[in-house]
PyMOL Python script that loads the backbone (N, CA, C, O; Angstrom):
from pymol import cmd

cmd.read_pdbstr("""\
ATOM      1  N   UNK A   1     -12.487  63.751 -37.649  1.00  0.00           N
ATOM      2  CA  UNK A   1     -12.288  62.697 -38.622  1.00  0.00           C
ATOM      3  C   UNK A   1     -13.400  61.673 -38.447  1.00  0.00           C
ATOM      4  O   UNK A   1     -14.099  61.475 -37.453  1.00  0.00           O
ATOM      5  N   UNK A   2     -13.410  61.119 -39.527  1.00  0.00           N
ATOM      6  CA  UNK A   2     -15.086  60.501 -39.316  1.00  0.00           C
ATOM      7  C   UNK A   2     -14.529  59.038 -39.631  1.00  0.00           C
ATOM      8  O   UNK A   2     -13.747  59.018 -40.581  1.00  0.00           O
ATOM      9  N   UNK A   3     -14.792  57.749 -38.988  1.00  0.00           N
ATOM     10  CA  UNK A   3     -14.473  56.826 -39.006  1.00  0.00           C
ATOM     11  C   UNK A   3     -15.618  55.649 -39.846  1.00  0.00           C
ATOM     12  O   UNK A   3     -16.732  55.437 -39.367  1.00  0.00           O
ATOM     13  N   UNK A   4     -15.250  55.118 -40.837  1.00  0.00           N
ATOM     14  CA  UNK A   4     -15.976  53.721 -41.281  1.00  0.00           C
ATOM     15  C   UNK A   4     -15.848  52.629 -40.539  1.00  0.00           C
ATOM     16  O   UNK A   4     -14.738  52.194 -40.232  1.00  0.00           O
ATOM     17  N   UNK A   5     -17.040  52.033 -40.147  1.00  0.00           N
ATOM     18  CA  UNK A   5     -17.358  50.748 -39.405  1.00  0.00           C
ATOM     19  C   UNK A   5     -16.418  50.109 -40.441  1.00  0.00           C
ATOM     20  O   UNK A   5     -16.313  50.590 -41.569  1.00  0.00           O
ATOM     21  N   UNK A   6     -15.713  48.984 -40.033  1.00  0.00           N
ATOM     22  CA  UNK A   6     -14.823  48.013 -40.267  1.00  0.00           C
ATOM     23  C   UNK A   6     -13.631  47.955 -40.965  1.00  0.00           C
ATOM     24  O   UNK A   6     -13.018  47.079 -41.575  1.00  0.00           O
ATOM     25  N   UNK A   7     -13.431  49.387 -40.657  1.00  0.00           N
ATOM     26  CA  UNK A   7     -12.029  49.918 -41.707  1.00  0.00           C
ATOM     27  C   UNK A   7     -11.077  49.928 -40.832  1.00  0.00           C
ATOM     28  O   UNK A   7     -11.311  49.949 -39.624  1.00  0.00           O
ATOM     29  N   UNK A   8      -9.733  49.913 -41.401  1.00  0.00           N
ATOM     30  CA  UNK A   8      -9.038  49.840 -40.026  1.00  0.00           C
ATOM     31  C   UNK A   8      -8.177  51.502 -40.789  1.00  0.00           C
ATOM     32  O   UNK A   8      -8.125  51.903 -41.951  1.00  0.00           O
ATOM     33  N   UNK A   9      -7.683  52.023 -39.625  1.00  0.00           N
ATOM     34  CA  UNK A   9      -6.793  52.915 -40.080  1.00  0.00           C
ATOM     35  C   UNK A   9      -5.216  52.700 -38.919  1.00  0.00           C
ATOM     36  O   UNK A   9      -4.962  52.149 -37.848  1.00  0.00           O
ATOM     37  N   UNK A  10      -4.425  53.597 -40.056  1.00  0.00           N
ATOM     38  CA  UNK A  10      -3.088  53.650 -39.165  1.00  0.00           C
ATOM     39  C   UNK A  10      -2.584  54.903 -38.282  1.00  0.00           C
ATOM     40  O   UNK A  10      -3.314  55.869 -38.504  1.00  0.00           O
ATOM     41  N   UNK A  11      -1.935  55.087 -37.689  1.00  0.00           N
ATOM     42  CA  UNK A  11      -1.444  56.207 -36.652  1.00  0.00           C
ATOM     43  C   UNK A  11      -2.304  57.134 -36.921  1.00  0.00           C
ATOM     44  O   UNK A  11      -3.312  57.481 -36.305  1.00  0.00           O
ATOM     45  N   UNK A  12      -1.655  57.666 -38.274  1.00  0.00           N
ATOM     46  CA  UNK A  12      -2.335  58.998 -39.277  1.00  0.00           C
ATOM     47  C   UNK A  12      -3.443  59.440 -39.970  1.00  0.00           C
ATOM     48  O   UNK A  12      -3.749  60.378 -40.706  1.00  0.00           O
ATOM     49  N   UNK A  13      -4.278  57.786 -39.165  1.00  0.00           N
ATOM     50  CA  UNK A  13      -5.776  58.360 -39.811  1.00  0.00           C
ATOM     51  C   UNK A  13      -5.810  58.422 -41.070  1.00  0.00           C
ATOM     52  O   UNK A  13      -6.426  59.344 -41.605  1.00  0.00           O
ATOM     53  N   UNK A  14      -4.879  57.043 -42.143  1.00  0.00           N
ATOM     54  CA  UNK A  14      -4.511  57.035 -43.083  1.00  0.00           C
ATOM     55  C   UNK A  14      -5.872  55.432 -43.060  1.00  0.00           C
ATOM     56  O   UNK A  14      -5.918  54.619 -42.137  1.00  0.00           O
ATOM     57  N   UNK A  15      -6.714  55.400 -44.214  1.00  0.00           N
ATOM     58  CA  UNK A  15      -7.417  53.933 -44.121  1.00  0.00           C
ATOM     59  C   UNK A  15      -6.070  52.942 -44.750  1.00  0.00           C
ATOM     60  O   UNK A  15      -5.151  53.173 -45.536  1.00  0.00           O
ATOM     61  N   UNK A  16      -6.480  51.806 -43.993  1.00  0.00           N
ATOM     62  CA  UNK A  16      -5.732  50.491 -44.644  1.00  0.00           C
ATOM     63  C   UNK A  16      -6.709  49.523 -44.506  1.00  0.00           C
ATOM     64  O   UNK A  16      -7.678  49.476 -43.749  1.00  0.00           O
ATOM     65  N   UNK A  17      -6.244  48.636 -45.488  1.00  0.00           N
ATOM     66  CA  UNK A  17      -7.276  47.345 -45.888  1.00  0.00           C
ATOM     67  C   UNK A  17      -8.217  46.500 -44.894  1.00  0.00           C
ATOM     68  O   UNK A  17      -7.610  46.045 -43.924  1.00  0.00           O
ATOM     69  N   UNK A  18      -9.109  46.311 -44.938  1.00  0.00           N
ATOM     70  CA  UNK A  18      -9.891  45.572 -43.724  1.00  0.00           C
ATOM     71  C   UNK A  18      -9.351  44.094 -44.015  1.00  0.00           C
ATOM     72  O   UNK A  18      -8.812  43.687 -45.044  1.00  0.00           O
ATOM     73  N   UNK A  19      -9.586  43.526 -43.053  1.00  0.00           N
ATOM     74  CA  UNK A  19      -8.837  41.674 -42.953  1.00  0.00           C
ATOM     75  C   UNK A  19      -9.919  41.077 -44.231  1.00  0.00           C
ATOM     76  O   UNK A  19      -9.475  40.265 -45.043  1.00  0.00           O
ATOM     77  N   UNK A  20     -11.357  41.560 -44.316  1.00  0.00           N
ATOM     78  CA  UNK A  20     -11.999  41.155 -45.543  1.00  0.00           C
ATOM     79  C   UNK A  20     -11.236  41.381 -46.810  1.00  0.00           C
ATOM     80  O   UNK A  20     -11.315  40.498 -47.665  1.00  0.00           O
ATOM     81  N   UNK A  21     -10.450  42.525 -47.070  1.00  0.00           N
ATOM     82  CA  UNK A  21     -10.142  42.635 -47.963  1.00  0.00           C
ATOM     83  C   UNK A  21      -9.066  41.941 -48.389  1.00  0.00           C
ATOM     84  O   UNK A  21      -9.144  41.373 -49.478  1.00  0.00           O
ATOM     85  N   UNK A  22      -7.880  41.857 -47.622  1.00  0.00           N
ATOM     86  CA  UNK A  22      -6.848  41.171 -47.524  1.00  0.00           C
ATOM     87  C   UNK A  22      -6.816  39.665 -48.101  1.00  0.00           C
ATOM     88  O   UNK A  22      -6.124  38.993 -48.866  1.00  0.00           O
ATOM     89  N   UNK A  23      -8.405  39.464 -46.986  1.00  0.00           N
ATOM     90  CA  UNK A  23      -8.560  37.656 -47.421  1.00  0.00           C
ATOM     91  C   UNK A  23      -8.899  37.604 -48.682  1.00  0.00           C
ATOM     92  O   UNK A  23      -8.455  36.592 -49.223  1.00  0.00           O
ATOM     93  N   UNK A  24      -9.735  38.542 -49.627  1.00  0.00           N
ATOM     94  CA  UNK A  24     -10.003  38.495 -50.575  1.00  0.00           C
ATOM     95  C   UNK A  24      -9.034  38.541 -51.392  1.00  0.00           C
ATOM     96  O   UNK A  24      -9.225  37.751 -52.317  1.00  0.00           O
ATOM     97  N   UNK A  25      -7.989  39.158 -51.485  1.00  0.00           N
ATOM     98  CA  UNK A  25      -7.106  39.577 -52.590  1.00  0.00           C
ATOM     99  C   UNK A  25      -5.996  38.426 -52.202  1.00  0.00           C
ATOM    100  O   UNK A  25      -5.203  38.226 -53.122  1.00  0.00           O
ATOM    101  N   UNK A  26      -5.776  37.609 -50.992  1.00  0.00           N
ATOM    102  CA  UNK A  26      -4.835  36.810 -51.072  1.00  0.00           C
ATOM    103  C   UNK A  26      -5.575  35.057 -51.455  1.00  0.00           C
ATOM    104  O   UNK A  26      -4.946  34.024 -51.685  1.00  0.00           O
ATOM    105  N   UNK A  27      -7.120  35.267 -51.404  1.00  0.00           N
ATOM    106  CA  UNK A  27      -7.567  33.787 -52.286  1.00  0.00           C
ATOM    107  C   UNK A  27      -7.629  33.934 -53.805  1.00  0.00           C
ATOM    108  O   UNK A  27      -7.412  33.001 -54.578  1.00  0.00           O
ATOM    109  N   UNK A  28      -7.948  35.198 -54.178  1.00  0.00           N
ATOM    110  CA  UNK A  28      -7.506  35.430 -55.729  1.00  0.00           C
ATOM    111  C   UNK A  28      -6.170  35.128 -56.343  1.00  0.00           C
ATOM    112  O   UNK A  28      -5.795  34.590 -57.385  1.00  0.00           O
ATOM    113  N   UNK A  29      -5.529  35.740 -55.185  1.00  0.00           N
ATOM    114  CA  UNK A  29      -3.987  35.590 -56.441  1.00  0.00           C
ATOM    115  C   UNK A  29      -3.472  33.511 -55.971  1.00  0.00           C
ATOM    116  O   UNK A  29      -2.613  32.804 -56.497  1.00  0.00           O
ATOM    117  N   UNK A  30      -4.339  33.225 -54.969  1.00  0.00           N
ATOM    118  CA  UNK A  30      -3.889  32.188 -54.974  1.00  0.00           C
ATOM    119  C   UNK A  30      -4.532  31.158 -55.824  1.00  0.00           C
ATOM    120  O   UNK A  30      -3.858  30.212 -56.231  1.00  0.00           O
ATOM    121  N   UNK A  31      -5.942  31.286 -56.158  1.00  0.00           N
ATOM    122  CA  UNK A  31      -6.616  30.784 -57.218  1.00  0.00           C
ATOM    123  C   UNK A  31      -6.253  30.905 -58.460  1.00  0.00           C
ATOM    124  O   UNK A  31      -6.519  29.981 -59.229  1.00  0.00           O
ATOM    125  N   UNK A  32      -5.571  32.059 -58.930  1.00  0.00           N
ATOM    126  CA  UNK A  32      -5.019  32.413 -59.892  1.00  0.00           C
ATOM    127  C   UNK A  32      -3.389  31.675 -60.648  1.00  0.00           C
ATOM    128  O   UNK A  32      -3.059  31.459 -61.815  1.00  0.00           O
ATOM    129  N   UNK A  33      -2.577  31.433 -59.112  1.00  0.00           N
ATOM    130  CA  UNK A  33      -1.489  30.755 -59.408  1.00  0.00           C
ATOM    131  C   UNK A  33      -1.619  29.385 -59.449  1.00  0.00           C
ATOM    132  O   UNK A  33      -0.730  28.754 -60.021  1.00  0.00           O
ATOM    133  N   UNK A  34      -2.888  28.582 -58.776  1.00  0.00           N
ATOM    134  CA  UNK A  34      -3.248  26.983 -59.164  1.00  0.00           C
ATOM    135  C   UNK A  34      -3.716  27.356 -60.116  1.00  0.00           C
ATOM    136  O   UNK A  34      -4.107  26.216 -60.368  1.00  0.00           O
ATOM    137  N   UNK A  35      -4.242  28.182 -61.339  1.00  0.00           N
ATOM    138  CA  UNK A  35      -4.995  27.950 -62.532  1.00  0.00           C
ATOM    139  C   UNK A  35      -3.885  27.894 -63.821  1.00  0.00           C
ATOM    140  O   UNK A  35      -3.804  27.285 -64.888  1.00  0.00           O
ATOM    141  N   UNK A  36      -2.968  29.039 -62.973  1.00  0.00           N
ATOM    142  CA  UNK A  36      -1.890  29.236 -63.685  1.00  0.00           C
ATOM    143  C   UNK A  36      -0.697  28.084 -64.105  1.00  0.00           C
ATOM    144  O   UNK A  36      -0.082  27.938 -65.162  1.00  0.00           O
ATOM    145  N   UNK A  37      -0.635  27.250 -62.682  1.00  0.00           N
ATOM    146  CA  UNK A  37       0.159  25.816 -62.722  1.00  0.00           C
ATOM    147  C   UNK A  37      -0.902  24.597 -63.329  1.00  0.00           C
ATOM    148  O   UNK A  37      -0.457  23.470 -63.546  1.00  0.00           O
ATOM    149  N   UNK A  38      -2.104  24.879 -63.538  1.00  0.00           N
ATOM    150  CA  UNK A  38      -2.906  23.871 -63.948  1.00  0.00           C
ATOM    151  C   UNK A  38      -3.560  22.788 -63.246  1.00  0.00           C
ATOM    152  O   UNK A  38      -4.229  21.879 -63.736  1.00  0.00           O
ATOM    153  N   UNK A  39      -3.254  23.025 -61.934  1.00  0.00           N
ATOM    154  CA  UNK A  39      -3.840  22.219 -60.575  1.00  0.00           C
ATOM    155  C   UNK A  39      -5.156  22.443 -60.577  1.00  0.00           C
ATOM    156  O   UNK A  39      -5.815  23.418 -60.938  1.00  0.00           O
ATOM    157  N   UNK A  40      -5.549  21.068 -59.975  1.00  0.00           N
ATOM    158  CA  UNK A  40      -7.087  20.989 -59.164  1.00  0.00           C
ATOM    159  C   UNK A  40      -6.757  21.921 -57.843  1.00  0.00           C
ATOM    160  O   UNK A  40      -5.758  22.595 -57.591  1.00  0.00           O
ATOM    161  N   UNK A  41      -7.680  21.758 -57.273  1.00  0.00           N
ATOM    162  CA  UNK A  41      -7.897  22.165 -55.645  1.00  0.00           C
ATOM    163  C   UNK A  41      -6.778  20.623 -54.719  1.00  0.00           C
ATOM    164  O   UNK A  41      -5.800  20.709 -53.977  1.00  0.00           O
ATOM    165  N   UNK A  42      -7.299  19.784 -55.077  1.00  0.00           N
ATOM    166  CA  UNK A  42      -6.746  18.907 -53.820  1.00  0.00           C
ATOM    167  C   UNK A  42      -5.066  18.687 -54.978  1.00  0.00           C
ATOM    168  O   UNK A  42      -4.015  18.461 -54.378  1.00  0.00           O
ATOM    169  N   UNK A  43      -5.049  18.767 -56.219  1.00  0.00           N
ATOM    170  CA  UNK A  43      -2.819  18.805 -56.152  1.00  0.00           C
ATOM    171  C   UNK A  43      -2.327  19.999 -55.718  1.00  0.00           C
ATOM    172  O   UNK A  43      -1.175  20.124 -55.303  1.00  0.00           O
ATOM    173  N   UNK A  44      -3.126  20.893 -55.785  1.00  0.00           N
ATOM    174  CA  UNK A  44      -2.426  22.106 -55.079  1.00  0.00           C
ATOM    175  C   UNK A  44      -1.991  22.170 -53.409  1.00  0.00           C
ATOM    176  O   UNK A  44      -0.934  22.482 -52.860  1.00  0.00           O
ATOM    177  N   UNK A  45      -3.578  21.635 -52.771  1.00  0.00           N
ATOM    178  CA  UNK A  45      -3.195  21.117 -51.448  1.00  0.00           C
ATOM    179  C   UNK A  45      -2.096  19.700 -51.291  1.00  0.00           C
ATOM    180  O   UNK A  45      -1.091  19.713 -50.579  1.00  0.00           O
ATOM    181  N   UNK A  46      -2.434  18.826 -51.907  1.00  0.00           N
ATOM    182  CA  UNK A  46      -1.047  17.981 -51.716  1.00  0.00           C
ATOM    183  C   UNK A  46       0.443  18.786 -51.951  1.00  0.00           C
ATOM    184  O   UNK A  46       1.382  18.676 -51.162  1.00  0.00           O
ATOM    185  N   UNK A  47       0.469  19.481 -52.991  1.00  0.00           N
ATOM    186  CA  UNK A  47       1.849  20.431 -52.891  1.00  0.00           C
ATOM    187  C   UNK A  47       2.237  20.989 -51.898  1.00  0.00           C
ATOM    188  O   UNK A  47       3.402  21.053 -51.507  1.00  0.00           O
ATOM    189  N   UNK A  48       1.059  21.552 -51.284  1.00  0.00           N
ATOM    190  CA  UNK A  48       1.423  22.521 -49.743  1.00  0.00           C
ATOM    191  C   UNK A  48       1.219  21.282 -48.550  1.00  0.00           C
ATOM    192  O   UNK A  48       1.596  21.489 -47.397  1.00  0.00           O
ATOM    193  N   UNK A  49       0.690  20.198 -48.885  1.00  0.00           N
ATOM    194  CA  UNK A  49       1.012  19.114 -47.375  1.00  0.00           C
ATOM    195  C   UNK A  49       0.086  20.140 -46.346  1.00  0.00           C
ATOM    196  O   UNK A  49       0.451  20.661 -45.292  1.00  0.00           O
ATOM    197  N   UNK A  50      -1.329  20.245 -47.082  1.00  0.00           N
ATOM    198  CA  UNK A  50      -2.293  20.661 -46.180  1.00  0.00           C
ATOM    199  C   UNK A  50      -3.269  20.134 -46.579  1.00  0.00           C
ATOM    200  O   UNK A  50      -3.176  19.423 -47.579  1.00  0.00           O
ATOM    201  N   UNK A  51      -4.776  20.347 -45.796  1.00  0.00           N
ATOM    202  CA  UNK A  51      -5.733  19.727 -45.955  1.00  0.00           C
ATOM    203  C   UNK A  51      -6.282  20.034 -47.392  1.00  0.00           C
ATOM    204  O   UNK A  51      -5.824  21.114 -47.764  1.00  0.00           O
ATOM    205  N   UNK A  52      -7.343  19.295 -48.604  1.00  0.00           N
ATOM    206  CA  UNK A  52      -7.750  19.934 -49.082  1.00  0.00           C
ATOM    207  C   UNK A  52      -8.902  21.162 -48.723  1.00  0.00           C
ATOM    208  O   UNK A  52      -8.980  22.330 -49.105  1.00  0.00           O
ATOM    209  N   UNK A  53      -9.899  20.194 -47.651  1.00  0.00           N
ATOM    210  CA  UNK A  53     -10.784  21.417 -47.648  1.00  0.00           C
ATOM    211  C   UNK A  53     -10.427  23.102 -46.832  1.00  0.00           C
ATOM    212  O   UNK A  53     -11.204  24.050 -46.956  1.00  0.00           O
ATOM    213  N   UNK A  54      -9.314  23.164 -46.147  1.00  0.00           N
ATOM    214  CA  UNK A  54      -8.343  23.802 -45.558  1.00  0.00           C
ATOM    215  C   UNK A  54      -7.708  25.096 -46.976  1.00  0.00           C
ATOM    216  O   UNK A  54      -7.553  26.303 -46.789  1.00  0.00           O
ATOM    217  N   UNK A  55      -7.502  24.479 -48.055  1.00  0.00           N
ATOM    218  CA  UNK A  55      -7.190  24.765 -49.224  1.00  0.00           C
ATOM    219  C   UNK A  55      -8.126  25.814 -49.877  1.00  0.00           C
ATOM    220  O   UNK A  55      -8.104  26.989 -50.242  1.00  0.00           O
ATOM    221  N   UNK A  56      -9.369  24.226 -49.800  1.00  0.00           N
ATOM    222  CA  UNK A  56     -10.955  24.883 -50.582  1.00  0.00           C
ATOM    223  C   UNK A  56     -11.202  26.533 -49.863  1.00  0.00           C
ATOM    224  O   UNK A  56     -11.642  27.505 -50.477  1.00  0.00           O
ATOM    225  N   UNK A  57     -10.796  26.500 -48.465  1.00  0.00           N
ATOM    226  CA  UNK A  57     -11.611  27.531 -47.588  1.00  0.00           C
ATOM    227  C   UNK A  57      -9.673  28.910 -47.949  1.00  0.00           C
ATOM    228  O   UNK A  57      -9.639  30.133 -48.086  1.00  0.00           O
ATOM    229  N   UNK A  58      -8.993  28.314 -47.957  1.00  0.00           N
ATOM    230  CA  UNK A  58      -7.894  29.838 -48.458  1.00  0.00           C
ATOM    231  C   UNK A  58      -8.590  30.630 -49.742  1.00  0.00           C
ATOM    232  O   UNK A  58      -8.650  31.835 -49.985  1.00  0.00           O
ATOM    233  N   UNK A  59      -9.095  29.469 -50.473  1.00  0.00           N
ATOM    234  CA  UNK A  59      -9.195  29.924 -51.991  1.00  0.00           C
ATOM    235  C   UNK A  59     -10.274  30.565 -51.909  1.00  0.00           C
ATOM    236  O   UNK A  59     -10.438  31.429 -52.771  1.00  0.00           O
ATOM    237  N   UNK A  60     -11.317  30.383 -50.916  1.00  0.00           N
ATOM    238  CA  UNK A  60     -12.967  31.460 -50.534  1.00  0.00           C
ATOM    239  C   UNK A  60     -12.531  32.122 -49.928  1.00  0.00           C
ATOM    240  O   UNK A  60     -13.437  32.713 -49.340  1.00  0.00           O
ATOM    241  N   UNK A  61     -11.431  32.539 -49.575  1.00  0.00           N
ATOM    242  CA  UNK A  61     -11.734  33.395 -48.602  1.00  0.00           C
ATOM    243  C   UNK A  61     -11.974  33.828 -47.039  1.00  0.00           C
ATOM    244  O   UNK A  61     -12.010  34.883 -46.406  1.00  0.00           O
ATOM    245  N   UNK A  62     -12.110  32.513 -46.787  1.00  0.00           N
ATOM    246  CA  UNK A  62     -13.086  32.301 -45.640  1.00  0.00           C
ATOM    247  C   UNK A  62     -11.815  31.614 -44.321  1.00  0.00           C
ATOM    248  O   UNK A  62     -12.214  30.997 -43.334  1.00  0.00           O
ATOM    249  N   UNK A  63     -11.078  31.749 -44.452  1.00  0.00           N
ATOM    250  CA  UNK A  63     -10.220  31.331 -43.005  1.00  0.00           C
ATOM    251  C   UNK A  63      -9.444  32.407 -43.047  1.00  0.00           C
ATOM    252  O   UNK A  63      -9.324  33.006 -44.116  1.00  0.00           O
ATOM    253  N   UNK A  64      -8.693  32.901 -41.741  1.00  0.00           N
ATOM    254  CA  UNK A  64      -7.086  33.044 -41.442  1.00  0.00           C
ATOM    255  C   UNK A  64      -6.087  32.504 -41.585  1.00  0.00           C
ATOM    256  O   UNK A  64      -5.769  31.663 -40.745  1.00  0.00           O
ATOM    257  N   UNK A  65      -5.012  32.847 -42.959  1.00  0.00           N
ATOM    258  CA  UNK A  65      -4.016  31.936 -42.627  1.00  0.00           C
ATOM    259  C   UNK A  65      -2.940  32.045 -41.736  1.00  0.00           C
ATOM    260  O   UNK A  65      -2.491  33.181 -41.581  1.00  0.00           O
ATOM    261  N   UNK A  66      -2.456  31.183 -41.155  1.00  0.00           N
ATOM    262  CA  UNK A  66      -1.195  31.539 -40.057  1.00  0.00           C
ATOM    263  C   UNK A  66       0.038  31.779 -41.494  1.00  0.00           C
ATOM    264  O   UNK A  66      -0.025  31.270 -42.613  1.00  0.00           O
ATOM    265  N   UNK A  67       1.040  32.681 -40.963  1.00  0.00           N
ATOM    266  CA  UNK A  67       2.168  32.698 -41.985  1.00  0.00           C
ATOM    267  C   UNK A  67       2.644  30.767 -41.920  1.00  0.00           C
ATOM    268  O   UNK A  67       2.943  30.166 -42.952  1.00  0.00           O
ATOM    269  N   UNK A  68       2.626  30.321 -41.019  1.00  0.00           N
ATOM    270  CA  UNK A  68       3.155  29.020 -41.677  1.00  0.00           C
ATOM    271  C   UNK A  68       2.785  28.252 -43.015  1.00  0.00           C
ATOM    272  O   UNK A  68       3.559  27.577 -43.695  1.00  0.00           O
ATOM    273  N   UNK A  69       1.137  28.551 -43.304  1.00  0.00           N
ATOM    274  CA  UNK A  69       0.697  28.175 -44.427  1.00  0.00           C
ATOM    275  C   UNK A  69       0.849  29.061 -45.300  1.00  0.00           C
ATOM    276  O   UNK A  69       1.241  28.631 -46.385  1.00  0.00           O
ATOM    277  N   UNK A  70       0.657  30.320 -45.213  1.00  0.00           N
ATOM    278  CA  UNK A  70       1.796  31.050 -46.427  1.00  0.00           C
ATOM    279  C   UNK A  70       2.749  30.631 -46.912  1.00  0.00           C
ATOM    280  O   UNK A  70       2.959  30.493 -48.117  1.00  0.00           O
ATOM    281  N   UNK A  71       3.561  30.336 -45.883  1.00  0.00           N
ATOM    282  CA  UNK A  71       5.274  29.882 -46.975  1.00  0.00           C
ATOM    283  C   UNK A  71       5.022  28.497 -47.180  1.00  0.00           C
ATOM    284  O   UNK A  71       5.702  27.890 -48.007  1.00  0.00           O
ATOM    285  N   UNK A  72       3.997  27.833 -46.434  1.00  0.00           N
ATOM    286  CA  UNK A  72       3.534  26.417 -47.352  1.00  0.00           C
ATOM    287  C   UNK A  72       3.113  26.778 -49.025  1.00  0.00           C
ATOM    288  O   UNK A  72       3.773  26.485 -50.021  1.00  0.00           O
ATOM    289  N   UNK A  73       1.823  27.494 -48.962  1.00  0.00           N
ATOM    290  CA  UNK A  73       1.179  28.109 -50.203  1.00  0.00           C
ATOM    291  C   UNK A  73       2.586  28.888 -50.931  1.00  0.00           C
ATOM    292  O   UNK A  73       3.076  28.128 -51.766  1.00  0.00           O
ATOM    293  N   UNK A  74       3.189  29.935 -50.840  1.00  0.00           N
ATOM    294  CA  UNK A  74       4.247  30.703 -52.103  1.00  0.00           C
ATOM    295  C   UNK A  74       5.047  29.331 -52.053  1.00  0.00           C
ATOM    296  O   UNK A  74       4.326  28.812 -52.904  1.00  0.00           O
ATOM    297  N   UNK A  75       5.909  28.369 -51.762  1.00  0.00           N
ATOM    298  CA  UNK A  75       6.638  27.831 -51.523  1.00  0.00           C
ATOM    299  C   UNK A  75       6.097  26.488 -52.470  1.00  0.00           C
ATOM    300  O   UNK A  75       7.064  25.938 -52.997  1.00  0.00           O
ATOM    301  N   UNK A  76       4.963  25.923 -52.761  1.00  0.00           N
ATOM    302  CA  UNK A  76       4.193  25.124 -54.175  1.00  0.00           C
ATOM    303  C   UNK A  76       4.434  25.720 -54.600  1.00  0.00           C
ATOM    304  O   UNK A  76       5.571  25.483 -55.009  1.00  0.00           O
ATOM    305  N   UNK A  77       3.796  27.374 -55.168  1.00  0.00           N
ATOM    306  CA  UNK A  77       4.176  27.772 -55.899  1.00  0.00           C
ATOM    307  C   UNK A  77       4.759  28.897 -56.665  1.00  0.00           C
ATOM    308  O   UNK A  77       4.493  29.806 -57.451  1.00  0.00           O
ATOM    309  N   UNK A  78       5.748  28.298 -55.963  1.00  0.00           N
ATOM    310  CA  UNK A  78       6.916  28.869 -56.303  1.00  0.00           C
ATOM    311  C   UNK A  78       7.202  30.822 -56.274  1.00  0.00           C
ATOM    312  O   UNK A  78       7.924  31.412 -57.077  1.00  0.00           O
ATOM    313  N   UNK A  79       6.646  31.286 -55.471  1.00  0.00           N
ATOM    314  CA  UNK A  79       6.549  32.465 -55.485  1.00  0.00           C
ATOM    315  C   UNK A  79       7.076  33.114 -54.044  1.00  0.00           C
ATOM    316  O   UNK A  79       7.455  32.143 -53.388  1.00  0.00           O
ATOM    317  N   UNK A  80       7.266  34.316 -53.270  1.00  0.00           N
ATOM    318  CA  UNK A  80       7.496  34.644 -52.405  1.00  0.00           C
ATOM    319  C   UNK A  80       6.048  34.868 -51.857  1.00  0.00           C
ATOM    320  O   UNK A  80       4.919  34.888 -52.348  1.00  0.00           O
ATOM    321  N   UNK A  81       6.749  35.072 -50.268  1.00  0.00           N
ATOM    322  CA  UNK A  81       5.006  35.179 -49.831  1.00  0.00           C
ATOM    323  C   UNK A  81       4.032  36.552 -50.161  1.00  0.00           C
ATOM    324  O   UNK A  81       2.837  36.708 -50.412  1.00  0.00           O
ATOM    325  N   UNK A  82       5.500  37.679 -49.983  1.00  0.00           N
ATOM    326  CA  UNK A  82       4.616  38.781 -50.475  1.00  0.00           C
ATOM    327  C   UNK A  82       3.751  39.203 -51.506  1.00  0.00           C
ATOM    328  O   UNK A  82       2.837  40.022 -51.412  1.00  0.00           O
ATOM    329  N   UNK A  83       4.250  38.346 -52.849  1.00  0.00           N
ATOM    330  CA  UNK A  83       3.589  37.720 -54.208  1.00  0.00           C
ATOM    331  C   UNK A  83       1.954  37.776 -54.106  1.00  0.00           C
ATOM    332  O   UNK A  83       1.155  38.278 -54.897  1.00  0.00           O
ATOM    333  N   UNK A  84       1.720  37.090 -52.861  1.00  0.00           N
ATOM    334  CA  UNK A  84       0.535  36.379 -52.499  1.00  0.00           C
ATOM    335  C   UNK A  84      -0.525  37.422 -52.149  1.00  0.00           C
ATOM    336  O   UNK A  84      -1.713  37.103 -52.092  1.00  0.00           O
ATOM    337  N   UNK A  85      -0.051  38.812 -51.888  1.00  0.00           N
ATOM    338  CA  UNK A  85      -0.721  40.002 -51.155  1.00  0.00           C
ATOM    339  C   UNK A  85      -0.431  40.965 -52.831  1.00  0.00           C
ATOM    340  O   UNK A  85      -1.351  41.686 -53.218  1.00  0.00           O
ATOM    341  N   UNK A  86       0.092  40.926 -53.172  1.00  0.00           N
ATOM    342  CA  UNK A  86      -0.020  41.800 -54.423  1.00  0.00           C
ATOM    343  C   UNK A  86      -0.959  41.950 -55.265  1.00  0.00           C
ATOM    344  O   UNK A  86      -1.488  40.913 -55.663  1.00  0.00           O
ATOM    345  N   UNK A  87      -1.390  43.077 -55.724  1.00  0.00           N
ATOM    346  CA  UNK A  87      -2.666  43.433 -56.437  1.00  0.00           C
ATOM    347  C   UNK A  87      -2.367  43.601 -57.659  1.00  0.00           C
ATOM    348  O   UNK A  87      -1.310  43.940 -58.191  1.00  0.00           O
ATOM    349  N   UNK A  88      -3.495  43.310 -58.124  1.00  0.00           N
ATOM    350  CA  UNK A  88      -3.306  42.714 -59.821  1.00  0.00           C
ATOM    351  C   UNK A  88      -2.143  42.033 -60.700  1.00  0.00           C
ATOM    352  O   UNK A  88      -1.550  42.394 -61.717  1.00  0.00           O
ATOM    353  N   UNK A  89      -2.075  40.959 -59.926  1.00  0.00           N
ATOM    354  CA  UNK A  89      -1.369  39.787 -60.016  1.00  0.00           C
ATOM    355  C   UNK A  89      -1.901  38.809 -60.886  1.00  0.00           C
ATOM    356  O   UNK A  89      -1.328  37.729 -61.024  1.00  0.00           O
TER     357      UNK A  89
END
""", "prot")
cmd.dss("prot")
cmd.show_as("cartoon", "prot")
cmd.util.cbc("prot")
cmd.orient("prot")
């Protein structure tokens, strides 16, 4: 079995999503649900009682979120957390 640099796989040598990808598809659907509620960047972060630039960096992509800021983030708005990982949302 031939392995891709930065892929992750499971038991079965089945590929699953790299953490790039993940981060990607969970700042989309979250960009998507502030566009959808009509928020800036910083009312969306005041909704979740987090930083804005903390916010700015979910919506790039570019941090780890701990699940605590998940159920901060579905919990503005109004969604479950798994919501947040769903594709083509």
């Amino acid at each position: 079995m031939v392995y891709k640099r930065n892929s992750c796989y499971d038991f079965y040598g089945v590929p699953k999503p790299s953490v790039n990808q993940t981060q990607d598809l969970l700042a989309g659907n979250v960009r998507r649900l502030r566009e959808k509620a009509g928020w800036t960047q910083e009312q969306a972060a005041d909704a979740m009682e987090i930083a804005t630039r903390h916010y700015q960096k979910i919506e790039a992509g570019d941090v780890n979120v701990t699940v605590a800021t998940l159920v901060r983030v579905a919990k503005a708005f109004g969604v479950d957390v798994k919501a947040l990982f769903e594709e083509g949302k």
